[in-house]
C-alpha positions in Angstrom: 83.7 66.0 74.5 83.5 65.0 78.1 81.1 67.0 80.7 80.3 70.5 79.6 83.5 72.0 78.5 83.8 73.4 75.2 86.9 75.6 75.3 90.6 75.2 77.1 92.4 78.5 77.6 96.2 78.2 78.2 98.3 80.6 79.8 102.0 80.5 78.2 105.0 81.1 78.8 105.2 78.4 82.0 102.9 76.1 80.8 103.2 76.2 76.8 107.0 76.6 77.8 109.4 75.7 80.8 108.4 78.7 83.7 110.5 81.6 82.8 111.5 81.5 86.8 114.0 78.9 86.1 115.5 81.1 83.7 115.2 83.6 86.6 117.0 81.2 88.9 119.9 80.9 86.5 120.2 84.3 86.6 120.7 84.8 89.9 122.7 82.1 90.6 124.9 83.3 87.6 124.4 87.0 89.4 125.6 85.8 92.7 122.1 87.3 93.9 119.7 85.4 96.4 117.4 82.8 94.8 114.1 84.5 93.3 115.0 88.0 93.7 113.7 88.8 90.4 110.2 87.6 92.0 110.7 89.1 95.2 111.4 92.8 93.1 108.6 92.0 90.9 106.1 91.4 93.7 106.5 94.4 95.6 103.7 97.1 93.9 102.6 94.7 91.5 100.2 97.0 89.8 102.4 99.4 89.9 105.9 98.5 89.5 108.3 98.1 86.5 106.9 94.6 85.2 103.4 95.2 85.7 103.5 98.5 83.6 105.4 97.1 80.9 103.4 94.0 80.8 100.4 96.5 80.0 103.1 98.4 77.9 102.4 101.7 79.4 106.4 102.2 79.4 109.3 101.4 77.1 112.2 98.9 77.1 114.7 101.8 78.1 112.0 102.8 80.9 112.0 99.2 82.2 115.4 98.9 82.5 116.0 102.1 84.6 112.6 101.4 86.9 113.0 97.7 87.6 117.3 98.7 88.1 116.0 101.0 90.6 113.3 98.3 92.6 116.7 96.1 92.6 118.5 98.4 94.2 115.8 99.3 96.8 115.6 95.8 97.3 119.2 95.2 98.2 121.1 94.3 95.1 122.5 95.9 91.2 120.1 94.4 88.4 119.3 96.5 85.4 115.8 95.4 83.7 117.9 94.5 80.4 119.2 91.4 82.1 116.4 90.1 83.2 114.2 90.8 79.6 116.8 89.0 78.3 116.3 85.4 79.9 112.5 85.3 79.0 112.4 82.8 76.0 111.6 79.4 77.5 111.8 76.0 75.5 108.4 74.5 74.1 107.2 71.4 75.8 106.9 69.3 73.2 103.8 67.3 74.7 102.0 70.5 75.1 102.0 71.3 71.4 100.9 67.4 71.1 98.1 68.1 73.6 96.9 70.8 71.8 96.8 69.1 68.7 94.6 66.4 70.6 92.3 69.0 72.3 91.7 70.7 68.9 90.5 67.2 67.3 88.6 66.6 69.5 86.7 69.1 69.0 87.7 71.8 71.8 88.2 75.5 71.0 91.8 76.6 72.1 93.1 79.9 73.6 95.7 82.0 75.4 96.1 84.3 78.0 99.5 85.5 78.1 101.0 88.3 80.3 103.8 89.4 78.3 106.5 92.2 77.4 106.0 93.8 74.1 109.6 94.0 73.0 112.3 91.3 72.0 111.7 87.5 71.5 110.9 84.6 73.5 108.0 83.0 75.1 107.8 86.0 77.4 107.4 88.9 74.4 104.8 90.1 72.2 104.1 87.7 69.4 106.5 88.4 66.5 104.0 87.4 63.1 106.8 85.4 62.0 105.6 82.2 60.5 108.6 80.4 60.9 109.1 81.2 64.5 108.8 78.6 66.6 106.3 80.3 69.4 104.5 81.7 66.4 103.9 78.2 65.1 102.4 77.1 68.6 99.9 80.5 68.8 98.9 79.3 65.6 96.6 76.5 67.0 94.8 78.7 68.7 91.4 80.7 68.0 92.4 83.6 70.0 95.5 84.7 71.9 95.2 87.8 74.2 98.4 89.6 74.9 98.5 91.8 78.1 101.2 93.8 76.0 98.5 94.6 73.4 95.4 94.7 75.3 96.8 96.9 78.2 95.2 95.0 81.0 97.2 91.6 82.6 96.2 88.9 84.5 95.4 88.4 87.2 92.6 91.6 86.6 89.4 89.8 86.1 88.7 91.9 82.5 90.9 90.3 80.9 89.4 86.7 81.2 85.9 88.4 80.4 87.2 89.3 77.2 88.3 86.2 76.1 84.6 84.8 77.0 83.4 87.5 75.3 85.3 87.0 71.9 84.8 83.3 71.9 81.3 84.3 72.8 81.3 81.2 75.7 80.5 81.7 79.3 83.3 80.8 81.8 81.3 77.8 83.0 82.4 75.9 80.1 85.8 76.9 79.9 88.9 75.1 81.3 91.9 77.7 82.4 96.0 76.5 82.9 98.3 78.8 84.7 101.2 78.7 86.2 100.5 81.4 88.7 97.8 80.5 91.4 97.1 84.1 91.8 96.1 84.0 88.1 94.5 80.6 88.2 92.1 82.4 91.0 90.1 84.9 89.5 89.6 82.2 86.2 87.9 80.3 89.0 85.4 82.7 90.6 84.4 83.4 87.5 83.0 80.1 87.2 86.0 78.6 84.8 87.7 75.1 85.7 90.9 76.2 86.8 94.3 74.0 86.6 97.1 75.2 88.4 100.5 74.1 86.3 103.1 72.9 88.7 105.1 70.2 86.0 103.9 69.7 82.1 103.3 66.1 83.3 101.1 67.3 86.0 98.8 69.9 83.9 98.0 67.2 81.3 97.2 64.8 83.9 95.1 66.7 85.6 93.5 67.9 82.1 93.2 64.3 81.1 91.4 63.6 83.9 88.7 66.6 84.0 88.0 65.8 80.2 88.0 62.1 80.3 90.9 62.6 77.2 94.4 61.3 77.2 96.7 63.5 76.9 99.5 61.9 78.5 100.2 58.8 76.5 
């Protein structure tokens, strides 16, 4: 293994997968509502508001829908939560599964941090324990997954990172972090972790490759 490094900790859904905010996007096109409106609801409070406190699942589906229906309307425009929960499951990116694969033999220890909703399917829900599921065949390869849904804390609070150090009992200076989200690639890096900020698939393994001296890409 090149330099130091000897885990790589992935978020998901928008890195693993295609960013659930093109499914957004289709949405509101779809919707006739403004482009990233879902965002723009779900960055007003957001510690507070309906995403955030489903994420840490301190309400139900039926709550979500009514709360987050509600920040729509405040925010302009009819959207019930349902709607929205319904558009999270993303496609795998193939070459991400093949990365992992490489990362694993060569020798690096693989995890996820994943903010997610614990009800229904997709990239964006809790994990379903279903061996045959194709999400549940990619959380597979790792040594540990951490589920905001589950662990009621999300990204980007810093605990949740220390948690994953803690359980692969690693500090954050030899761990490499992948996020979609620079507000969650932040904290990962005052920690001390070698943050990647996931714009394309092409782009994150690139810039993987290139801090492990590994090819991903090829």
């Amino acid at each position: 293994m090149a330099g130091s490094f000897e885990a790589v900790i992935f978020d998901f859904g928008g890195v693993i997968t295609a960013s659930p905010f093109e499914a957004f996007n289709r949405l509101e096109s779809e919707r006739g509502l403004p482009r990233d409106f879902v965002r723009t609801v779900n960055a007003v409070n957001p510690d507070s508001n309906a995403w955030a406190l489903f994420e840490r699942a301190a309400i139900s589906a039926a709550e979500f829908n009514e709360k987050f229906a509600a920040e729509a309307k405040a925010a302009g425009h009819e959207l019930d939560g349902a709607s929205v929960l319904a558009v999270l499951s993303g496609s795998i990116r193939p070459a991400m599964v093949t990365a992992l694969d490489r990362l694993k033999d060569a020798g690096y220890r693989l995890a996820c941090i994943t903010n997610n909703v614990p009800t229904g399917h997709g990239a964006g829900m809790a994990r379903s324990g279903d061996r045959s599921d194709a999400y549940e065949q990619v959380f597979a390869r790792f040594e540990h997954v951490i589920e905001s849904s589950k662990a009621g804390v999300r990204k980007p609070d810093p605990r949740i990172y220390q948690m994953m150090c803690e359980h692969l009992g690693l500090g954050p200076e030899v761990c490499v972090y992948l996020d979609d989200l620079g507000i969650n690639c932040k904290p990962a890096a005052q920690l001390g972790m070698a943050a990647i900020k996931v714009v394309s698939g092409e782009q994150a393994l690139a810039d993987l490759s290139a801090l492990l001296g590994l090819d991903l890409v090829g």
